[in-house]
TIVEXZA-807336 format. One record per residue (C-alpha): x, y, z; residue number from 1; residue in three letters. Coordinates in steps of 0.001 Angstrom, whole numbers, plus 500000, padded with zeros to 6 digits. Last residue first. Example, Ala and Ser with C-alpha at 12.3 -4.5 7.8 and 13.67 -1.06 7.14 Angstrom:
2
x->513670&y->498940&z->507140&resi->2&resn->SER
x->512300&y->495500&z->507800&resi->1&resn->ALA
//
This chain:
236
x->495907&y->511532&z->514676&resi->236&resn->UNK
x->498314&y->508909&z->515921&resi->235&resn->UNK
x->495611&y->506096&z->517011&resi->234&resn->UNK
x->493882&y->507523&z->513905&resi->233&resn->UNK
x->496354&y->506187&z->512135&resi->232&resn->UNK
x->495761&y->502285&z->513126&resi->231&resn->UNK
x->492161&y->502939&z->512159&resi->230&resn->UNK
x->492739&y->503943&z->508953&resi->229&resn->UNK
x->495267&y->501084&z->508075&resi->228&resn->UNK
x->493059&y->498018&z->509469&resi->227&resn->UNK
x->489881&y->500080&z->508458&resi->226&resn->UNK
x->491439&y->499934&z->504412&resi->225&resn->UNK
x->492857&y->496914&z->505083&resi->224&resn->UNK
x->489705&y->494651&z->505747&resi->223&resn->UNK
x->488015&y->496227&z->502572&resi->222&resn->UNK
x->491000&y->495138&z->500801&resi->221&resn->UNK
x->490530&y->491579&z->501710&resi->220&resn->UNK
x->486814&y->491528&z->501686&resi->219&resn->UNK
x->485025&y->492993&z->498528&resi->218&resn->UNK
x->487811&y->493413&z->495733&resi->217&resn->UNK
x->490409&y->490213&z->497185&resi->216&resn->UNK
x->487338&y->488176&z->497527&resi->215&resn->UNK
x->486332&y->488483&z->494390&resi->214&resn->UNK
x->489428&y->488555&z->492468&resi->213&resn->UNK
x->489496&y->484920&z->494562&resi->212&resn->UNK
x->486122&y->483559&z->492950&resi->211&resn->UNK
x->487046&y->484934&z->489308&resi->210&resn->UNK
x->490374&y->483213&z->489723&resi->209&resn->UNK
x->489202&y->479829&z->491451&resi->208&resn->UNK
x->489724&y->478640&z->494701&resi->207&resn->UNK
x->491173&y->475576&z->496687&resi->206&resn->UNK
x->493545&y->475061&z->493877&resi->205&resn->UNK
x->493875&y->472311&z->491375&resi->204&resn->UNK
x->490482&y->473679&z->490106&resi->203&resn->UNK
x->487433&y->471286&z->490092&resi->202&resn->UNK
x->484895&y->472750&z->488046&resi->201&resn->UNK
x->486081&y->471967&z->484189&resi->200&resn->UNK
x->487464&y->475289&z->483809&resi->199&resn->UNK
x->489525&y->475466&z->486727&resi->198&resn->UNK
x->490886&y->471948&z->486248&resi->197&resn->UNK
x->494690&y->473646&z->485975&resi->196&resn->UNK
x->495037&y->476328&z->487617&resi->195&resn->UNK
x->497770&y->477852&z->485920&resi->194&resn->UNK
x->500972&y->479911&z->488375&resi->193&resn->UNK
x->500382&y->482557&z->490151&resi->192&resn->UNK
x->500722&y->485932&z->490263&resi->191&resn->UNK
x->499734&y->489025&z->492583&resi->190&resn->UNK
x->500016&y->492793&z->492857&resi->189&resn->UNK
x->498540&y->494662&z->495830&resi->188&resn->UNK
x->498972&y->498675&z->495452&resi->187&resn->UNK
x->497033&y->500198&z->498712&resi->186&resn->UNK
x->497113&y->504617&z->498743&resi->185&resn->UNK
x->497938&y->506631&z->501556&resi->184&resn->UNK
x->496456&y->510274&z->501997&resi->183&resn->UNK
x->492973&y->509501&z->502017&resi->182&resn->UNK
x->491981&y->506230&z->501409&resi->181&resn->UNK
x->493177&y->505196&z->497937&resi->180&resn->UNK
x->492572&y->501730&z->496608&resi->179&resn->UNK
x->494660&y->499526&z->493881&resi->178&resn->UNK
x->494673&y->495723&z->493128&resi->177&resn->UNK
x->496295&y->493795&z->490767&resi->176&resn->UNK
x->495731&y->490744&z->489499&resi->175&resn->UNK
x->497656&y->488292&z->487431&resi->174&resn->UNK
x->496923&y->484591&z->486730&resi->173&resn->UNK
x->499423&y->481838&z->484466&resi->172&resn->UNK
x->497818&y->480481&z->481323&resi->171&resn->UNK
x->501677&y->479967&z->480101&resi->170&resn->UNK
x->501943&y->483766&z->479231&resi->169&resn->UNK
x->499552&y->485952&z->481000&resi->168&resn->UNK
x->495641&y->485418&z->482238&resi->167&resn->UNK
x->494140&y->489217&z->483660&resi->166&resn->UNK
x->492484&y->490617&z->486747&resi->165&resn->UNK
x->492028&y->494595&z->487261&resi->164&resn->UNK
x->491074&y->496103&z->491131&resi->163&resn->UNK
x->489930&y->499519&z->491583&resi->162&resn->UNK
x->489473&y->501560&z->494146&resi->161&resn->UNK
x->488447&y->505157&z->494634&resi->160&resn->UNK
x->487989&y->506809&z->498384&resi->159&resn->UNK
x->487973&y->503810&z->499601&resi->158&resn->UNK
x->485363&y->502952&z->502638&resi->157&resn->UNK
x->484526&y->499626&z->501669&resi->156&resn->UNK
x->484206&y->497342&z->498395&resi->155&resn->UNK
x->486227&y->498061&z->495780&resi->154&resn->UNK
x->485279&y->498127&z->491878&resi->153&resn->UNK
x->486051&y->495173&z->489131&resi->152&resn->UNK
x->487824&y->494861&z->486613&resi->151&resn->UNK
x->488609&y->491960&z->484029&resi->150&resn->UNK
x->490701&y->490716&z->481302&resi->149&resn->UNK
x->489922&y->487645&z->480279&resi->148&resn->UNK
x->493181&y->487438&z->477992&resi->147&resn->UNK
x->495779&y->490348&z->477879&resi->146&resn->UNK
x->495377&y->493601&z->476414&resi->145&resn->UNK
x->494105&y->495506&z->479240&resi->144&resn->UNK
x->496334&y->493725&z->481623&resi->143&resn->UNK
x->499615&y->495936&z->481498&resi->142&resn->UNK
x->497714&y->499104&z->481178&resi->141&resn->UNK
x->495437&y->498609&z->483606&resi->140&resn->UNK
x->497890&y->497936&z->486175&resi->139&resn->UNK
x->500236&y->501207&z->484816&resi->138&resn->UNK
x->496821&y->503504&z->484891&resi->137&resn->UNK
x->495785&y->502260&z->488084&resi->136&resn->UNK
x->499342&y->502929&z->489601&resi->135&resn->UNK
x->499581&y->506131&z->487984&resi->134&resn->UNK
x->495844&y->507394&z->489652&resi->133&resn->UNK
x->496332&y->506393&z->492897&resi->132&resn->UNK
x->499942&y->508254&z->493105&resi->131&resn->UNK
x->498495&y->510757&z->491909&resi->130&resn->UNK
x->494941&y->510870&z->493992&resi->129&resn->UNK
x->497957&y->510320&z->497051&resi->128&resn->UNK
x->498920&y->513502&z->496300&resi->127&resn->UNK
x->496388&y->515602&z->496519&resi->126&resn->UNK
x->495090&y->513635&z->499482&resi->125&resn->UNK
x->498334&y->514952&z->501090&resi->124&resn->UNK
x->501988&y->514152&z->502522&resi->123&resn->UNK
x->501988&y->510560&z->500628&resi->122&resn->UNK
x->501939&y->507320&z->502378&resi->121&resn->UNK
x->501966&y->504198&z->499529&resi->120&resn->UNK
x->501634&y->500663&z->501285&resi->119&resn->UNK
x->502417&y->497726&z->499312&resi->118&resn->UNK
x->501173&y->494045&z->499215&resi->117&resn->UNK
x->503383&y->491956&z->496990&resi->116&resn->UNK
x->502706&y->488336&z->495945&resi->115&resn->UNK
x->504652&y->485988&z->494076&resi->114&resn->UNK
x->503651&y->482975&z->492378&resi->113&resn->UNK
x->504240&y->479007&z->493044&resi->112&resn->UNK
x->502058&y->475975&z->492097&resi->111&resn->UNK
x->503494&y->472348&z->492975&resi->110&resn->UNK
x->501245&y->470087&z->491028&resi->109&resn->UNK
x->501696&y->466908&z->493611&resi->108&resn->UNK
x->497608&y->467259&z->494345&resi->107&resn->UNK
x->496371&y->467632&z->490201&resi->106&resn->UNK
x->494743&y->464625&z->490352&resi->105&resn->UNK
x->492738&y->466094&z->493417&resi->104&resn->UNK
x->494714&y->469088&z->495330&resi->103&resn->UNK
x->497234&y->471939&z->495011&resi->102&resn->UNK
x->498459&y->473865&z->497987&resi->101&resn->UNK
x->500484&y->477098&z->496607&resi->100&resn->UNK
x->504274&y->477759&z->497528&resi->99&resn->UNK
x->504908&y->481555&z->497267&resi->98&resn->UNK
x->507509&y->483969&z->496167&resi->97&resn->UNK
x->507264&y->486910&z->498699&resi->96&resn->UNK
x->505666&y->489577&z->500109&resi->95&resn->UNK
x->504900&y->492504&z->503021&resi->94&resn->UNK
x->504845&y->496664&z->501909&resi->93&resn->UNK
x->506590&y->500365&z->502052&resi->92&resn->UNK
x->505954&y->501990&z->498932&resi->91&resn->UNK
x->507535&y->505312&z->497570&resi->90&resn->UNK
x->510996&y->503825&z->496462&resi->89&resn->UNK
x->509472&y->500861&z->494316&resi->88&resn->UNK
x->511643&y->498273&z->492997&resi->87&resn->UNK
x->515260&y->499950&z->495274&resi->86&resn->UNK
x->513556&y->500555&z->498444&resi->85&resn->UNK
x->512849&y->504031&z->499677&resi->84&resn->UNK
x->510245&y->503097&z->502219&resi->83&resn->UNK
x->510968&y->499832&z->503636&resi->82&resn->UNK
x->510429&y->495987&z->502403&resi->81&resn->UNK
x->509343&y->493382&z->504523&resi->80&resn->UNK
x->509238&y->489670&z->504133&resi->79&resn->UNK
x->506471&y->486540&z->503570&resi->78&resn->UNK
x->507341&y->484015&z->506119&resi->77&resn->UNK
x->507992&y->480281&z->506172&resi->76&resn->UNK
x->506480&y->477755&z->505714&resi->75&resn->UNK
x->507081&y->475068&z->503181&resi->74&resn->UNK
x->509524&y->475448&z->499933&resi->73&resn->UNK
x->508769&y->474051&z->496670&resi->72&resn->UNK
x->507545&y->476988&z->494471&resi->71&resn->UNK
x->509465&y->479780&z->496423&resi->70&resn->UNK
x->509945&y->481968&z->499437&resi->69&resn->UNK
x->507078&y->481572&z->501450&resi->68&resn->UNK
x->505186&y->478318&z->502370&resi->67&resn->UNK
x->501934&y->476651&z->502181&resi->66&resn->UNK
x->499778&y->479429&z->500800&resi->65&resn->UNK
x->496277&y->478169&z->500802&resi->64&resn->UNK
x->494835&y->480917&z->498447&resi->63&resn->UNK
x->492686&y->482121&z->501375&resi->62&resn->UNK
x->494514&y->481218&z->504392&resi->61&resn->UNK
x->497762&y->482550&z->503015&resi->60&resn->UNK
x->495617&y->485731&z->501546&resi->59&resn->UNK
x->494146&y->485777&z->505687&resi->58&resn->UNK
x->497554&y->485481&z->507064&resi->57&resn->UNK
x->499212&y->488329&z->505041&resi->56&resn->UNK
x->502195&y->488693&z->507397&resi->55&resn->UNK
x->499059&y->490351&z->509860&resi->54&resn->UNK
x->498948&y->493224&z->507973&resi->53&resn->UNK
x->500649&y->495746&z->510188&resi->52&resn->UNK
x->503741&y->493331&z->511226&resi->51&resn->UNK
x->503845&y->492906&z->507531&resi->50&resn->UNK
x->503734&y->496402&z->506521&resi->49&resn->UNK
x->506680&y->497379&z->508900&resi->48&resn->UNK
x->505872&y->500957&z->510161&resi->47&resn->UNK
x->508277&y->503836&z->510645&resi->46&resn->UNK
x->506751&y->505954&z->507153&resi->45&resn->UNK
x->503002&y->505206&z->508322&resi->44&resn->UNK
x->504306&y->507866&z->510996&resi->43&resn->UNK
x->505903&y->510253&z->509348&resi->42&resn->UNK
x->503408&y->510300&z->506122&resi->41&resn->UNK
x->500281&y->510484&z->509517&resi->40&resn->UNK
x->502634&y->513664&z->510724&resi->39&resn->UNK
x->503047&y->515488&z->507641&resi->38&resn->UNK
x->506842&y->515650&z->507231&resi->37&resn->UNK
x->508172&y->519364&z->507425&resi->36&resn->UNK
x->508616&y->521968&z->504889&resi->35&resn->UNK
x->505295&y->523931&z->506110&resi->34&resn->UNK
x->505266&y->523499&z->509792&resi->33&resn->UNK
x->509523&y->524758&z->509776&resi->32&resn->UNK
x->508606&y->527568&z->507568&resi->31&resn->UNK
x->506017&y->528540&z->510588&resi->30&resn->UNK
x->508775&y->528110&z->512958&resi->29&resn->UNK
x->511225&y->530431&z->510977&resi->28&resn->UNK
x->509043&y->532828&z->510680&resi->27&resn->UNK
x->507890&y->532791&z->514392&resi->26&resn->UNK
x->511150&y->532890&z->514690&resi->25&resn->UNK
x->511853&y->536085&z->512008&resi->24&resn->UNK
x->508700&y->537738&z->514486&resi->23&resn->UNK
x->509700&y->536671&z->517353&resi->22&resn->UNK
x->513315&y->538599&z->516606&resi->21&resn->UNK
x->511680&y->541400&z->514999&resi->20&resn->UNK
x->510002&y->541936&z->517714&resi->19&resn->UNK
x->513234&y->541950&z->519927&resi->18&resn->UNK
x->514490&y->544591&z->517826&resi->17&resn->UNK
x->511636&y->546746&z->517784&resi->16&resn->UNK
x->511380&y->546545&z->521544&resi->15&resn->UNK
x->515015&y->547610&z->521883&resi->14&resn->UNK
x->514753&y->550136&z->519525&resi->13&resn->UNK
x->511563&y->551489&z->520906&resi->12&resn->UNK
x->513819&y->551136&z->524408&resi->11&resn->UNK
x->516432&y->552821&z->523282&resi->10&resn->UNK
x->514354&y->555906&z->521894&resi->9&resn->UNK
x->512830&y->555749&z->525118&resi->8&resn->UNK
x->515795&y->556471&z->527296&resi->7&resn->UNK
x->517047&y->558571&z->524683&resi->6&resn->UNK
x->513639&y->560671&z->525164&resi->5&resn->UNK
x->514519&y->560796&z->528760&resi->4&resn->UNK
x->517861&y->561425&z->529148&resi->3&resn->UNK
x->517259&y->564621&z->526674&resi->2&resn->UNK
x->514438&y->565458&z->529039&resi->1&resn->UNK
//
């Protein structure tokens, strides 16, 4: 009997023991789920933007980009930049300095800008309403003031999106564009240089600000927004 009840005291022990085991692994596992990457920030977080957007093919074809890199060079590519770079850490995106077609009297102008289109994964809606939310405010912030300000709402699926146009120092063009879907959020800056003949109808070139903030709000970032969503739902 004595046997016997040490038999089975062991045994509670033993059972106790090993249930405490699961139980600090299951522990340990769930702690593991928590603290871990979110599987759509892991996997936006491996992608190169410009292999994902095309290397910005329809802006180039749009704004008649005719090389990337600077004012006076011709083709080209725009480049990638990872997660964790130095000018913004939490974006991954596709740009460059940019050569610009110019045309009628104005054909041997040689316009150049810089465009950046970013990707922003965060870990949760939550988060990516922040991240939507300083970005608008820092765009609107640096425009608001400026000459022919302007902004304008997203077309598509967004879950808020905003995009603000503005004229800088020397007449030249800023816009910036800013959409969240989700978890991830789209930051699109863009300059360029005067366009001269604009306001007399025949623009040096092959577009005109309000007619390319357009495009940019209602087709461009509308075009991203399934591009992205439906490239991580391949995942989900």
């Amino acid at each position: 009997m004595n046997r016997l009840a040490k038999t089975c005291t062991a045994a509670a022990a033993a059972g106790l023991l090993l249930s405490a085991c699961n139980s600090e692994g299951n522990a340990s596992d769930d702690a593991s789920d928590g603290s871990g990457e979110n599987p759509v920030y892991a996997e936006m977080a491996t992608w190169n933007a410009c292999e994902v957007l095309d290397n910005l093919q329809p802006i180039a074809d749009e704004m008649g980009i005719e090389g990337w890199g600077g004012t006076n060079v011709e083709g080209g590519a725009p480049g990638p930049s990872e997660l964790g770079n130095t000018l913004d850490p939490d974006a991954f995106g596709c740009g460059s300095l940019l050569n610009l077609r110019s045309s009628g009297e104005y054909e041997n102008f040689g316009g150049g800008g810089e465009l950046k289109v970013k990707l922003v994964p965060t870990e949760s809606a939550d988060a990516a309403a922040s991240a939507y939310e300083e970005r608008a405010g820092s765009a609107q912030s640096a425009g608001s003031s400026s000459e022919g300000f302007t902004e304008s709402a997203l077309a598509g699926e967004w879950d808020q999106g905003v995009l603000y146009g503005w004229t800088g120092s020397a007449d030249a063009h800023y816009l910036e564009v800013i959409g969240q879907s989700g978890q991830w959020v789209l930051h699109i800056q863009l300059n360029y240089d005067q366009n001269f003949g604009e306001e007399d109808g025949e623009p040096a070139y092959s577009f005109t600000s309000d007619e390319l903030e357009q495009w940019f709000a209602e087709t461009y970032a509308a075009g991203v927004e399934q591009t992205v969503n439906g490239k991580i739902a391949e995942v989900q």
